[in-house]
DSSP file (Angstrom, degrees, kcal/mol; ACC not computed):
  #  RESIDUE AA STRUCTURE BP1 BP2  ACC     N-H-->O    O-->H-N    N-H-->O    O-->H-N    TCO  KAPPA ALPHA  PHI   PSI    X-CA   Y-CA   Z-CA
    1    1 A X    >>        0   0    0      0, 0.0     3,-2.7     0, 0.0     4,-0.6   0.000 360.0 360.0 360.0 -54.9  132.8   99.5   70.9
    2    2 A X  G >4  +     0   0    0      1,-0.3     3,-0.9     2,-0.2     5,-0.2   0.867 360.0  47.7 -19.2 -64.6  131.6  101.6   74.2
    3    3 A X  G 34 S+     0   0    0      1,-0.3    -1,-0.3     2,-0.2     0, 0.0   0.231 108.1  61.1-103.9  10.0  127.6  101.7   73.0
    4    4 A X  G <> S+     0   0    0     -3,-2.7     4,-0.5     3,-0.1    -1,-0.3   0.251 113.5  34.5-110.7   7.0  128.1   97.8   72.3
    5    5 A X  T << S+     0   0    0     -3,-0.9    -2,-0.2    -4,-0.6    -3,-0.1   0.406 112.1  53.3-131.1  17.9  128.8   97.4   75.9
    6    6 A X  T  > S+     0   0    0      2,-0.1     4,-0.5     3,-0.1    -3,-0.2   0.411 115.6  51.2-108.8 -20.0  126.6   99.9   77.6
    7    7 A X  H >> S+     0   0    0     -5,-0.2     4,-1.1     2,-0.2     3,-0.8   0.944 104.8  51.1 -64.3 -48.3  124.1   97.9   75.4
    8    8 A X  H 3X S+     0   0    0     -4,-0.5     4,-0.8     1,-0.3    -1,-0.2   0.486 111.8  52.6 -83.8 -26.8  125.1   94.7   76.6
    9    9 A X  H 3> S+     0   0    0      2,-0.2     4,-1.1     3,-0.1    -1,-0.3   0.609 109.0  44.9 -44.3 -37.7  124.6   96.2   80.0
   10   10 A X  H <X S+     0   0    0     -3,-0.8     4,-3.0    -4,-0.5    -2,-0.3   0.836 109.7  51.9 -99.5 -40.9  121.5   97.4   79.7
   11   11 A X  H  X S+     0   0    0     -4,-1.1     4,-0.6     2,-0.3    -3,-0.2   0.715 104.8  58.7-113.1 -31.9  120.3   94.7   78.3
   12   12 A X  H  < S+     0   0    0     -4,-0.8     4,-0.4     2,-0.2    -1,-0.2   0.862 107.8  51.8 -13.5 -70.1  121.9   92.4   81.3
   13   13 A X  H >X S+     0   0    0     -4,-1.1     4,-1.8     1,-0.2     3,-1.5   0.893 102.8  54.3 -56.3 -46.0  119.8   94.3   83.8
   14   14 A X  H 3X S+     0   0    0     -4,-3.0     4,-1.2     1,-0.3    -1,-0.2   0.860 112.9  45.9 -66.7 -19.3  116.6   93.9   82.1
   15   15 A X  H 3X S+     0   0    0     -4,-0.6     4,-0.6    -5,-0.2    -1,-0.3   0.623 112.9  42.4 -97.5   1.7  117.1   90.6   82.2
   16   16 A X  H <> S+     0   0    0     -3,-1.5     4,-1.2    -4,-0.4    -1,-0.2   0.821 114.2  58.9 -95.9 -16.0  118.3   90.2   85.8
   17   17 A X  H  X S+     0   0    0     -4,-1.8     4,-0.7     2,-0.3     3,-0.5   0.936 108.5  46.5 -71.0 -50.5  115.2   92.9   86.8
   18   18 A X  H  X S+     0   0    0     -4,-1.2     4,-5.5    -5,-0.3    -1,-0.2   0.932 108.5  50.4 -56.0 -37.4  112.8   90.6   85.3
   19   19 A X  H  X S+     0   0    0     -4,-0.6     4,-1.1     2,-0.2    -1,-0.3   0.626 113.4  49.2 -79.7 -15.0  114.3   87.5   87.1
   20   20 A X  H >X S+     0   0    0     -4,-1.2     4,-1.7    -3,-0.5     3,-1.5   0.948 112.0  47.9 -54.8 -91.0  114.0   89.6   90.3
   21   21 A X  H 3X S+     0   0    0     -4,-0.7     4,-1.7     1,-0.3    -2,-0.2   0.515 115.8  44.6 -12.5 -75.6  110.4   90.4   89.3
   22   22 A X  H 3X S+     0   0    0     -4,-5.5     4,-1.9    -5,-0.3     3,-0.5   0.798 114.0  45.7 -43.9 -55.6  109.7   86.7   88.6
   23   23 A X  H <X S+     0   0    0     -3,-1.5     4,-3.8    -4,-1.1    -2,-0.2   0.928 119.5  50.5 -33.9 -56.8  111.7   85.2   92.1
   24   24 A X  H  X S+     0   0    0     -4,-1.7     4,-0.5     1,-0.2    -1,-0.2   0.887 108.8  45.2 -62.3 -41.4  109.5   88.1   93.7
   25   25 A X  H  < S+     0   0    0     -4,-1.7    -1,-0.2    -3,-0.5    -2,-0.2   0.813 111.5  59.3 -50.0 -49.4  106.0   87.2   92.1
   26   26 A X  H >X S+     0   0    0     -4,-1.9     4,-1.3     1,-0.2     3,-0.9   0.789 104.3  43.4 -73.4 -34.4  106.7   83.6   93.0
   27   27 A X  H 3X S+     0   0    0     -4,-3.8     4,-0.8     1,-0.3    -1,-0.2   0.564 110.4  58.3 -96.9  10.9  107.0   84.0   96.5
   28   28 A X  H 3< S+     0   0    0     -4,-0.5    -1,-0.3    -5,-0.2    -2,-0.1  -0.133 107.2  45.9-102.3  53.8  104.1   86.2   96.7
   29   29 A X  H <> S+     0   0    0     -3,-0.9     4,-1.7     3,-0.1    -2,-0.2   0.407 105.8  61.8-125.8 -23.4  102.1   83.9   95.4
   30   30 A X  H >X S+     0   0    0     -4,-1.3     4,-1.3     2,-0.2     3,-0.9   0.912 114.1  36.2 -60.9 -92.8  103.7   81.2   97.8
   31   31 A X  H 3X S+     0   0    0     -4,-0.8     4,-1.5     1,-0.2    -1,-0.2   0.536 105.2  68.9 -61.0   7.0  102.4   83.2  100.8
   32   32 A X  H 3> S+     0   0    0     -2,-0.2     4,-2.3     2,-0.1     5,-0.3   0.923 103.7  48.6 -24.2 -76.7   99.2   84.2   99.0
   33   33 A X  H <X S+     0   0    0     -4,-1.7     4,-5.9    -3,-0.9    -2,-0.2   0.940 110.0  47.5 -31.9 -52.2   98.6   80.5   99.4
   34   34 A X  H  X S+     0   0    0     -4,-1.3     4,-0.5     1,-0.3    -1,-0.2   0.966 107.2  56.1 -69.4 -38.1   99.4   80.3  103.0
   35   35 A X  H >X S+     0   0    0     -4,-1.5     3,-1.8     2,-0.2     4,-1.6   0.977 108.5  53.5 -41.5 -54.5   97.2   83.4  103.8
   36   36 A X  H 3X S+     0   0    0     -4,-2.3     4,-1.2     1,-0.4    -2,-0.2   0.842 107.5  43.4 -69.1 -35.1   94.6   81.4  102.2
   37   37 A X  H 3< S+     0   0    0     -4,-5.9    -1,-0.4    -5,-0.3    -2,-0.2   0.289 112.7  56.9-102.3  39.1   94.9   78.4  104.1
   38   38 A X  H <X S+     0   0    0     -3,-1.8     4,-2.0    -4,-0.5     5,-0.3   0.802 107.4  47.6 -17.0 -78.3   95.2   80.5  107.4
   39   39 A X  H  X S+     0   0    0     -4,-1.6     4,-0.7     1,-0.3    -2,-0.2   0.602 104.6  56.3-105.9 -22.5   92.3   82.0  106.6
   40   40 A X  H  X S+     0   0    0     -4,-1.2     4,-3.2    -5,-0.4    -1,-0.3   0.868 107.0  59.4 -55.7 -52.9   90.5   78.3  105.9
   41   41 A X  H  > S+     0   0    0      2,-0.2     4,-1.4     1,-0.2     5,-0.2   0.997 109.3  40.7 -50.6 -50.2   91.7   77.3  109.8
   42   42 A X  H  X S+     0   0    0     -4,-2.0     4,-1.3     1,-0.3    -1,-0.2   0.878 114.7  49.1 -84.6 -26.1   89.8   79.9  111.1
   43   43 A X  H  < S+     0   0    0     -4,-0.7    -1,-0.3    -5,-0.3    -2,-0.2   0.977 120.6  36.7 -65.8 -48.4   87.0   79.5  109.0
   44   44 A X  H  < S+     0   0    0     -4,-3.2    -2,-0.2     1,-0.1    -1,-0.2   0.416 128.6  35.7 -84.3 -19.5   86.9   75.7  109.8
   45   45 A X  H  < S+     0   0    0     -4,-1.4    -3,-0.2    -5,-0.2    -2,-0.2   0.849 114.7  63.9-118.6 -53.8   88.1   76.2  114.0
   46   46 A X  S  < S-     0   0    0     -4,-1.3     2,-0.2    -5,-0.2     5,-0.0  -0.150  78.3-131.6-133.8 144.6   86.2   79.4  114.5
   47   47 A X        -     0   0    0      1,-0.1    -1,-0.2    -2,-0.1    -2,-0.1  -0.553  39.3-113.2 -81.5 158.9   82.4   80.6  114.4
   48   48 A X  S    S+     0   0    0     -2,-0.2    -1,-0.1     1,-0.2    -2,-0.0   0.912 114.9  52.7 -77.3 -28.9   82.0   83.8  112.2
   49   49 A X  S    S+     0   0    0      5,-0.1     2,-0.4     4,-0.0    -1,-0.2   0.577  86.2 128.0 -60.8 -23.3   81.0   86.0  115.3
   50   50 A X    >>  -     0   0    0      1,-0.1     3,-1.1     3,-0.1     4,-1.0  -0.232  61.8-144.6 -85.0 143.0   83.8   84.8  116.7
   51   51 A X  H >> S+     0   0    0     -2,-0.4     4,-3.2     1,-0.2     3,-0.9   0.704  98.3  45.6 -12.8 -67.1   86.5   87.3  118.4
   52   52 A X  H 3> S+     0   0    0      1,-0.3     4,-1.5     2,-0.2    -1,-0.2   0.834 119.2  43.7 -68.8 -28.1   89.8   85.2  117.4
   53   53 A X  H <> S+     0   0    0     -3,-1.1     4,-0.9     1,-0.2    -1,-0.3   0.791 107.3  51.7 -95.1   7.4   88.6   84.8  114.1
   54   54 A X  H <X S+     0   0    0     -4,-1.0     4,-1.8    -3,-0.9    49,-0.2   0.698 114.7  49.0 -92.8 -23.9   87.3   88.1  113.4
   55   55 A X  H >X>S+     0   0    0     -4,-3.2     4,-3.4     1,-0.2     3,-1.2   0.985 113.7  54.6 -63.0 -60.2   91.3   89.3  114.8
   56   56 A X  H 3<5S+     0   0    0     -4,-1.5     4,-0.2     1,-0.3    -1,-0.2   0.801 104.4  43.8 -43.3 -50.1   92.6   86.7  112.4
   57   57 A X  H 3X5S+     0   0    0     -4,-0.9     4,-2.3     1,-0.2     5,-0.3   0.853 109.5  57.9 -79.8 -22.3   91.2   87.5  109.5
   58   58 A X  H <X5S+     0   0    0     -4,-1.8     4,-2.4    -3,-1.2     5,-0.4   0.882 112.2  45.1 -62.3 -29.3   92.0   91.3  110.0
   59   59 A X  H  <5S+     0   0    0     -4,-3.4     4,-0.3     1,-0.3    -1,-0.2   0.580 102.8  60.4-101.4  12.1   95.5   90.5  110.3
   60   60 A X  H  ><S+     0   0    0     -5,-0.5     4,-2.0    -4,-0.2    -1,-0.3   0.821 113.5  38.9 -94.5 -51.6   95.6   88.2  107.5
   61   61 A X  H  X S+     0   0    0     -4,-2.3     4,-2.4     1,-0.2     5,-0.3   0.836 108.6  56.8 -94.1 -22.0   94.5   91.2  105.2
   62   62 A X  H  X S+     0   0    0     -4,-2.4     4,-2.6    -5,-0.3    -1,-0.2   0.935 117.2  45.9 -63.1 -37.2   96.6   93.8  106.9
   63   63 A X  H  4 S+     0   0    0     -5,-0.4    -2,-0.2    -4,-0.3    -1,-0.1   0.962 110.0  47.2 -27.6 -75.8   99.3   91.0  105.8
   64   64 A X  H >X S+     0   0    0     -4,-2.0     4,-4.3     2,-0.2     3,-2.4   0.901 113.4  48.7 -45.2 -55.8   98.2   90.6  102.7
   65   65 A X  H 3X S+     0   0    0     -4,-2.4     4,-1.1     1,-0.3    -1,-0.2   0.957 108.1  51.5 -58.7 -52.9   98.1   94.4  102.1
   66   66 A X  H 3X S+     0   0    0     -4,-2.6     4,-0.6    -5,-0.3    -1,-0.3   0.579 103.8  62.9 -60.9  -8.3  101.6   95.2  103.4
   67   67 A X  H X> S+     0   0    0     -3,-2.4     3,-2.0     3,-0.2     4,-1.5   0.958 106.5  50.2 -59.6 -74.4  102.8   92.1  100.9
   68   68 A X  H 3< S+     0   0    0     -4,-4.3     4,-0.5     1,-0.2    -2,-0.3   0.476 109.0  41.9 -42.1 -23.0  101.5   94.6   98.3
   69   69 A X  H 3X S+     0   0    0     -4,-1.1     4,-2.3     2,-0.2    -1,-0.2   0.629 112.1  56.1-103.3 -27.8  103.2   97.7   99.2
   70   70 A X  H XX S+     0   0    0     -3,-2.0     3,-1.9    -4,-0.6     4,-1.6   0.972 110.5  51.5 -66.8 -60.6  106.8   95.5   99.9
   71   71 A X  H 3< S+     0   0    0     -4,-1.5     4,-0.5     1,-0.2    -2,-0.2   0.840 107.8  51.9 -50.8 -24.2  106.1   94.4   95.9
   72   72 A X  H >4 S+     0   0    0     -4,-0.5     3,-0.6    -5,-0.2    -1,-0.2   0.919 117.6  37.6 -60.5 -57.3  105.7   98.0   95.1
   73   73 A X  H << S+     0   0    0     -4,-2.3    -1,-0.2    -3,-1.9    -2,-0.2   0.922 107.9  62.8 -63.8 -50.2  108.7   98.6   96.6
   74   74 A X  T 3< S+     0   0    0     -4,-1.6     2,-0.2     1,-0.1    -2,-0.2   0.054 110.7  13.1 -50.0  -5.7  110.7   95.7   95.7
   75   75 A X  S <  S-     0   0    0     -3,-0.6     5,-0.4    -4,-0.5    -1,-0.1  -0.862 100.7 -52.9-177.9 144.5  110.9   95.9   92.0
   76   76 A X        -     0   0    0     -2,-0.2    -1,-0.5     1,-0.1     4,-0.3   0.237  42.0-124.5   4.6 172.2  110.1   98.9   89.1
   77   77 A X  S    S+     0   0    0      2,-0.1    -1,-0.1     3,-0.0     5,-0.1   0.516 112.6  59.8 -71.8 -36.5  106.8  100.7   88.9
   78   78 A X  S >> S+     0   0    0      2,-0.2     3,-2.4     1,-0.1     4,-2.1   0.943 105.2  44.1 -90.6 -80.8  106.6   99.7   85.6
   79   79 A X  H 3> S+     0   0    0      1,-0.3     4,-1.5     2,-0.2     5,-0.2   0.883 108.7  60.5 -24.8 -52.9  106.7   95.8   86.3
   80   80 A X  H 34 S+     0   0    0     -5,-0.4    -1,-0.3     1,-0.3    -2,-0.2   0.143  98.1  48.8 -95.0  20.3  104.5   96.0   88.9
   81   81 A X  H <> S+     0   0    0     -3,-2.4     4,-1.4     3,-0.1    -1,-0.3   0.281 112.9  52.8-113.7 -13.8  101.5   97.4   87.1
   82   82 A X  H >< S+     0   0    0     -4,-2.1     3,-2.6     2,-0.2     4,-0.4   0.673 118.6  39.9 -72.9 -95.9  102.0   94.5   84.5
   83   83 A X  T 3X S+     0   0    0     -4,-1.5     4,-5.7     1,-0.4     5,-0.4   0.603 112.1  51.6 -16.0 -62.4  102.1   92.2   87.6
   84   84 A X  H 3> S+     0   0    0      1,-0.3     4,-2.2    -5,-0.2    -1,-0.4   0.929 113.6  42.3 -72.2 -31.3   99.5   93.6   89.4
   85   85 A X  H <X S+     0   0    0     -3,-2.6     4,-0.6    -4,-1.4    -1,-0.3   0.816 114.8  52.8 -61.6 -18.6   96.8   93.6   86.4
   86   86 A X  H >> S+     0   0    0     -4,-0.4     4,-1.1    -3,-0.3     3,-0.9   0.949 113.9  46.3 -75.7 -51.7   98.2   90.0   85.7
   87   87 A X  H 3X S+     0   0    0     -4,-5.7     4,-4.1     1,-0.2     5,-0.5   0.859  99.8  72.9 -65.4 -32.1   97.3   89.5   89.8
   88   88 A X  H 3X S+     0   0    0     -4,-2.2     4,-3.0    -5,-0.4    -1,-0.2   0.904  91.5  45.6 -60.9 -34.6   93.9   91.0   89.7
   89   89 A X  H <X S+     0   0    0     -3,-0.9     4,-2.0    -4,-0.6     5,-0.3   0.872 116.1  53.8 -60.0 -25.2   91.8   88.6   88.0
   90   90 A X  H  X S+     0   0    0     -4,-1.1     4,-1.7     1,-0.2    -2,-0.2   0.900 111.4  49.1 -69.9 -34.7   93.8   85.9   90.6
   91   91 A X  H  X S+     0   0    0     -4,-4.1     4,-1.8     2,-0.2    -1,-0.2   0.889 106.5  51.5 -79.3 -34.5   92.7   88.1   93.3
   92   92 A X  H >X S+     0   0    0     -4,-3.0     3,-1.1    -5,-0.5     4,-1.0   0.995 113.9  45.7 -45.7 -59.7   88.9   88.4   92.2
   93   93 A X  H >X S+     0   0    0     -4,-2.0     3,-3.1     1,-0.3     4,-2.2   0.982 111.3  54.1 -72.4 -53.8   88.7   84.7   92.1
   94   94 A X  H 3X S+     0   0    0     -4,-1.7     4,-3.6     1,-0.3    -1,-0.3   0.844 105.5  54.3 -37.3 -44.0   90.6   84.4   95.5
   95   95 A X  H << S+     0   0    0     -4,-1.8    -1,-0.3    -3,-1.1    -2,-0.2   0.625  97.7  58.0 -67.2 -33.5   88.2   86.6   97.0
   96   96 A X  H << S+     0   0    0     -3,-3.1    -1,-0.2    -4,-1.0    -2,-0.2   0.945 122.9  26.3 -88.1 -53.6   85.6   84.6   95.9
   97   97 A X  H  < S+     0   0    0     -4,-2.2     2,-0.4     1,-0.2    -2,-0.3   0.949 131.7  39.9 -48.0 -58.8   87.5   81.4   98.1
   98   98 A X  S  < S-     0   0    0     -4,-3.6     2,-0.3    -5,-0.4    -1,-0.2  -0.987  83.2-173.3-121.0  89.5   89.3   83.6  100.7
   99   99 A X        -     0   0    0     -2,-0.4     2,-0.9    -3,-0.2    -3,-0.1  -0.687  17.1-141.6 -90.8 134.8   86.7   86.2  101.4
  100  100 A X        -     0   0    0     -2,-0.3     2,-0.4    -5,-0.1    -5,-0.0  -0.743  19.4-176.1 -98.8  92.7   88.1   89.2  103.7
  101  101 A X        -     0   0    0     -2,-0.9     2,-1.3     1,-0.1   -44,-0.1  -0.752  14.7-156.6 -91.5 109.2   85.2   90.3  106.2
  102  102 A X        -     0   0    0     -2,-0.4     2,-0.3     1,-0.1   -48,-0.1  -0.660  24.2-159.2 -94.4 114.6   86.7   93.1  108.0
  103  103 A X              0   0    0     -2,-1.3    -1,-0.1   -49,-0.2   -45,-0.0  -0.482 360.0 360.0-100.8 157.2   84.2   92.7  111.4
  104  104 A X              0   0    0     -2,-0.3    -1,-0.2     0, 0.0    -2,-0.0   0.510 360.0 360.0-122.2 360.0   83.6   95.3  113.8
């Protein structure tokens, strides 16, 4: 009766880990978006030489990047290399929209 409720345990957790995972996924994918139209304003307000948009866009990817390191933190190792191959092709294509020019 024990191993049918350390099972039933286990088996609890994976499923509340996952529904973390998911919750977690979704709101980086929320502020993905908003980075992205951030990074439209300054494209659209801004010259590319200029100062405030060349700051802007560095701290939109210093953002971005510290999102990535919170998910890292924020939920298994194991999840988050399913996640994060799931996220790369979304990121390619993002990239291709939302280009990061780090200017010097």
């Amino acid at each position: 009766m024990e191993k049918k409720k350390k099972e039933a345990f286990r088996k609890k957790m994976i499923k509340n880990e996952q529904k973390n995972a998911d919750n977690v996924f979704t709101c980086y994918d929320n502020i993905r978006e908003c980075i992205s139209g951030l990074s439209e304003i300054l494209n659209i307000n801004f010259q590319e030489s200029n100062i405030y948009r060349q700051v802007g866009m560095d701290n939109l990817k210093a953002l971005h990047e510290n999102i990535v390191e919170i998910l890292k933190e924020a939920i298994t190792p194991r999840e988050v290399r399913i996640r994060l191959r799931e996220l790369e092709f979304d990121e390619r294509e993002a990239k291709k929209e939302f280009p990061f020019k780090i200017m010097l």
